[in-house]
C-alpha positions in Angstrom: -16.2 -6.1 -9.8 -17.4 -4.8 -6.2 -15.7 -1.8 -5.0 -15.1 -0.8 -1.8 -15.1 3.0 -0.8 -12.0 4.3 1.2 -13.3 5.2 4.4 -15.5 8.5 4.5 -13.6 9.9 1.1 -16.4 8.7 -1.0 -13.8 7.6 -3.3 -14.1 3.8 -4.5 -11.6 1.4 -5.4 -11.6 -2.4 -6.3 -10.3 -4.7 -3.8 -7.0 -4.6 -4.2 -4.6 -2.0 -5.0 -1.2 -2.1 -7.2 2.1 -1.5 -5.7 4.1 1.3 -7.5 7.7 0.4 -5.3 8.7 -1.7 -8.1 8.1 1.0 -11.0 11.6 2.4 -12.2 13.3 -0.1 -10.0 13.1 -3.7 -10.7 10.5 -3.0 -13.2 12.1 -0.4 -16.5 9.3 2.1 -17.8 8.4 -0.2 -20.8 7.6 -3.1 -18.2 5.8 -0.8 -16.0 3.4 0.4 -18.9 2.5 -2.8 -19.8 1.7 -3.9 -15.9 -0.4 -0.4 -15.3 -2.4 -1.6 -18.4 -3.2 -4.6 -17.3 -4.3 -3.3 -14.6 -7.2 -1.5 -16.0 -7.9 -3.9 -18.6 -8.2 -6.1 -15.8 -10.8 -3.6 -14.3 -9.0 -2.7 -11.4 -8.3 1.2 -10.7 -5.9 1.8 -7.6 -1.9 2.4 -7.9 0.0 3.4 -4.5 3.1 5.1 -4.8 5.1 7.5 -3.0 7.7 10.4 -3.5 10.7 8.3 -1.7 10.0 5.4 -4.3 12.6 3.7 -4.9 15.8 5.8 -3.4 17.1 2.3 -1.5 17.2 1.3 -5.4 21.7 1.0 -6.7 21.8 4.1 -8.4 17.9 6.0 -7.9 17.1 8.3 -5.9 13.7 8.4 -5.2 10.9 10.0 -7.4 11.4 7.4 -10.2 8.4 5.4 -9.4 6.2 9.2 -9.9 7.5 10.1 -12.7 7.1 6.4 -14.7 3.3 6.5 -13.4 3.1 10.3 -14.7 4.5 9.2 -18.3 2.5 6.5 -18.6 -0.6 8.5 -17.4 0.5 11.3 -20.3 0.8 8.7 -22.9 -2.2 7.0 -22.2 -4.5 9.7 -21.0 -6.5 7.4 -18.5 -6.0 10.1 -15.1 -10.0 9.6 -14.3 -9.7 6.0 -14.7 -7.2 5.9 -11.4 -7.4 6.3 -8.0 -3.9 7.9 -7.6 -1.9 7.6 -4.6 1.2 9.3 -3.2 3.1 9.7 0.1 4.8 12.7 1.9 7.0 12.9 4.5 10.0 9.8 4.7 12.3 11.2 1.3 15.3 12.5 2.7 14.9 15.7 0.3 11.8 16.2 1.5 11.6 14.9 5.0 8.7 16.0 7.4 5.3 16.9 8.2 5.8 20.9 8.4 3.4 22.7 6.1 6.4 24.0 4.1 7.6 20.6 3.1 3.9 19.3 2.3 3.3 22.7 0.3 6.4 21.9 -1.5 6.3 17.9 -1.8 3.0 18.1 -3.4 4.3 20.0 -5.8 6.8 18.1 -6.8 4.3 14.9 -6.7 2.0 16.5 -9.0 4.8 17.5 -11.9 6.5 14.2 -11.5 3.0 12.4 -12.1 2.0 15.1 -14.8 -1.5 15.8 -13.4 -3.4 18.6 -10.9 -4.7 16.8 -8.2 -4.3 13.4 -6.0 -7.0 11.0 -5.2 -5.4 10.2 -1.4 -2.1 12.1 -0.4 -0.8 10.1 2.9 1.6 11.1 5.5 4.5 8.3 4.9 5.4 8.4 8.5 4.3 10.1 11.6 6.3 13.8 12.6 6.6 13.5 16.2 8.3 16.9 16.0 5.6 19.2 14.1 1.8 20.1 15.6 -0.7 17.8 14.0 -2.4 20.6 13.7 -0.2 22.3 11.6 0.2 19.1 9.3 -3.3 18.9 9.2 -3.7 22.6 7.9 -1.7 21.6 5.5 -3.6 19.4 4.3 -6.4 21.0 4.6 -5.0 23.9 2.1 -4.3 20.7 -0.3 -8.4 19.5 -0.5 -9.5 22.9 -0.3 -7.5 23.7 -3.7 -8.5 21.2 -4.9 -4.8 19.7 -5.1 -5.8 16.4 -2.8 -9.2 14.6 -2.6 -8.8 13.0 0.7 -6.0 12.2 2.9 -4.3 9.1 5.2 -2.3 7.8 7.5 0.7 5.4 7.1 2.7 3.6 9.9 0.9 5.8 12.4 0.5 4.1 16.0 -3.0 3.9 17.0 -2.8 6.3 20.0 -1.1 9.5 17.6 -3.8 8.0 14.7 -6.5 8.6 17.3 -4.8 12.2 19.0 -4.9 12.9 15.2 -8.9 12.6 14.4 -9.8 14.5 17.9 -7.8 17.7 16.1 -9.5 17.4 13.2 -12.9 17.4 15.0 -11.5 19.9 17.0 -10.3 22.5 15.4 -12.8 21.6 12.2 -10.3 20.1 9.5 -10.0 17.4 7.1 -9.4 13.9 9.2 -7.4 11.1 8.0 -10.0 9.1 5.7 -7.6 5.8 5.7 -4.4 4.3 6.8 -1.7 2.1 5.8 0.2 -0.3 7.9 1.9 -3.2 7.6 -0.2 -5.9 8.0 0.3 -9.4 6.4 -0.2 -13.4 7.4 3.3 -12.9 9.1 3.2 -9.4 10.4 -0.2 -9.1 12.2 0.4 -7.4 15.7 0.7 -4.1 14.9 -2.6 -3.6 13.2 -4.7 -6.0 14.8 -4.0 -5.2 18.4 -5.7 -1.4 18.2 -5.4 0.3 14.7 -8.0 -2.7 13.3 -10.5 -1.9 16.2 -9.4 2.5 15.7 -10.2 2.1 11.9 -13.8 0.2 12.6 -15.0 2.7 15.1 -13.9 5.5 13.0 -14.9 4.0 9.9 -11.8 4.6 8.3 -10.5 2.8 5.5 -7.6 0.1 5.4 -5.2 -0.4 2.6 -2.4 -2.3 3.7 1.0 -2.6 2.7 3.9 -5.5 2.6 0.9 -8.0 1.9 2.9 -10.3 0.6 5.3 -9.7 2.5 8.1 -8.4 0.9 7.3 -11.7 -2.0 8.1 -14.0 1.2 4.2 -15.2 1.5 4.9 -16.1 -2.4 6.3 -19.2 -1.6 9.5 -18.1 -4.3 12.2 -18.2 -1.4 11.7 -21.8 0.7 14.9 -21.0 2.6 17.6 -18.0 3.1 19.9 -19.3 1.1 17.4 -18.6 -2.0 17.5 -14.8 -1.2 21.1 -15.4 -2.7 21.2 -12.4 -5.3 17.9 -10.8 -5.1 17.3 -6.9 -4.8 15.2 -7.6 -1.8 17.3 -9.8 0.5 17.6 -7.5 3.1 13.5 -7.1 3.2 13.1 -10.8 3.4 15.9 -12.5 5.9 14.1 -11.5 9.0 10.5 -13.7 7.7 12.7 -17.3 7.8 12.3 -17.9 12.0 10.7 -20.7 13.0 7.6 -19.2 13.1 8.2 -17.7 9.6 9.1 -21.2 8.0 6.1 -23.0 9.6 3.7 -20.5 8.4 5.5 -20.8 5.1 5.2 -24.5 4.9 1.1 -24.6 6.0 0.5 -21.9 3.2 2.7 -24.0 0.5 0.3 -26.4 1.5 -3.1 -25.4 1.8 -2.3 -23.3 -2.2 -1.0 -26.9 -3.1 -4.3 -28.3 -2.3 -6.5 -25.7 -3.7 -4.7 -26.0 -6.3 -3.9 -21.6 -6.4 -0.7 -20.1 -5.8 1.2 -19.3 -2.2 0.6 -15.0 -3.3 -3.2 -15.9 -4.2 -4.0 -17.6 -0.7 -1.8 -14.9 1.2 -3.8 -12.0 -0.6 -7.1 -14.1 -0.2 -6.3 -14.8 3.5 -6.3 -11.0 3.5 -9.3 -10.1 1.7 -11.3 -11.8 4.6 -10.1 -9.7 7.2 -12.7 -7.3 9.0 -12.3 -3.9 8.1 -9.4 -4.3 5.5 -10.2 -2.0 2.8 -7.7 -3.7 0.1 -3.8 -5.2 0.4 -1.4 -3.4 -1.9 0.5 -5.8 -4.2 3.4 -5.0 -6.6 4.0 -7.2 -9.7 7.6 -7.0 -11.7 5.6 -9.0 -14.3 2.4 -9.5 -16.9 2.2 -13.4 -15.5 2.5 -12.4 -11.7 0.3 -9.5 -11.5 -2.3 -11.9 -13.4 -1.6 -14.1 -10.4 -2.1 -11.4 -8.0 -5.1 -9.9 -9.6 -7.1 -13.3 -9.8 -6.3 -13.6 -6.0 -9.8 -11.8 -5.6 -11.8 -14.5 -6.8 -10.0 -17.4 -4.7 -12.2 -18.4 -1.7 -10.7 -19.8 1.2 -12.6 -22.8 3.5 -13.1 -22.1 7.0 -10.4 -25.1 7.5 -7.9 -23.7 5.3 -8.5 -20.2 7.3 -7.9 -21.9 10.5 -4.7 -24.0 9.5 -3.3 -20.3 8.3 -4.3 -18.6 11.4 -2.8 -21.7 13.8 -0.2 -21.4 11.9 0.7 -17.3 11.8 0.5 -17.5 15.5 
């Protein structure tokens, strides 16, 4: 399998990465060993997670996904076969960007997932209220001990993504390698109206989360009243709006006809994209991350790409 580095880390990764959200949530440890796994056995080598995974979750509160992925690296002993990474920054125990909280989240990271270092450690969420460059120090103290082997951006706008990379020229310290936003067939604005053209002239690399969005692009919920009873109900209502139900019904369609699955096309649809690194994915099962995973061998026609794109509009 080709893989694709992450931006100027020099770090490489196949082309699409697994979701750690549903690890200790929907998916119990035993579950989550056999997915992670697969994974490699499948050849693939990238797990996201973050420290606030999954506190939303009836009775977590947060950490759980780290410390299922730390177990399962301890039992398995496979740390240099991964590309490991976390988030700081957006868990209510450890909220913020200030060098204190990052000194001390990492930590925390690093015992939960029972190993010494990180292969990308992202800021969750931009910290309006603490210096970038101060964040970036941070950060910087993180690579330099050898803690944290590069660093990203999540759900950064493009304009404090781009104030961010002039400090690090600046003042000489690591710059954001990658981000992560939300990008999907139905949530497209945000990233393609300036962080897709930011990431391409800064050669940064992409990895983009809520690619399925939320499991609506998986074709399992045709209308609201079959969110009836699932843990992610509230993630999901806001995608069945007219334009939500039309693009639903043109993708049911073209995976119907290529005979593949609604979650294969979406993630294909994705894997086209200029300058997207690799979606993220989660998988609560053996059968669906198959599906997911196989996603990177479905090619799309240019009129199947242009029904999808009509339709996301």
């Amino acid at each position: 399998m080709q893989k694709r580095v992450l931006g100027g880390s020099g770090i490489s990764i196949a082309p699409l990465v697994l979701g750690g959200n549903v690890f200790g949530w929907t998916a119990d440890e035993t579950r989550s060993f056999g997915l992670l796994d697969r994974l490699l056995e499948r050849g693939f080598n990238a797990i996201d997670t973050a420290d606030v995974y999954s506190a939303w979750g009836p009775g977590l509160s947060g950490g759980e996904s780290e410390t299922v992925i730390g177990n399962w690296l301890a039992r398995r002993g496979r740390r240099d076969d991964v590309v490991l990474m976390t988030k700081v920054g957006m868990w209510e125990p450890r909220k913020g960007l200030s060098a204190a909280n990052i000194q001390a989240a990492v930590e925390d990271s690093l015992r939960r997932l029972r190993t010494d270092y990180l292969d990308v450690y992202f800021a969750h969420i931009d910290d309006q209220d603490v210096p970038l460059e101060e964040t970036l120090g941070a950060f910087a103290e993180l690579i330099q001990a050898g803690k944290v082997r590069a660093i990203g951006a999540s759900n950064y706008s493009a304009d404090r993504l781009r104030e961010a990379l002039a400090v690090s020229q600046k003042q000489g310290l690591p710059r954001y390698e990658l981000m992560q936003p939300l990008y999907n067939l139905y949530d497209r604005a945000d990233f393609e109206s300036e962080l897709a053209a930011l990431a391409a002239e800064h050669g940064l690399g992409v990895v983009s989360y809520f690619s399925l969005a939320s499991g609506f692009l998986t074709g399992k919920y045709k209308t609201v009243e079959d969110l009836e009873g699932s843990a992610r109900a509230d993630f999901l209502k806001k995608y069945f709006d007219e334009r939500g139900q039309k693009l639903l019904n043109e993708l049911l369609a073209v995976s119907e006809e290529l005979s593949v699955k609604p979650a294969q096309v979406a993630l294909a649809w994705l894997l086209t994209r200029p300058g997207l690194t690799a979606p993220i994915a989660s998988a609560t099962r053996l059968s669906q991350l198959d599906e997911v995973l196989d996603a990177v061998n479905v090619s799309l026609p240019d009129t199947a790409l242009s029904r999808l794109e009509a339709a996301s509009r």
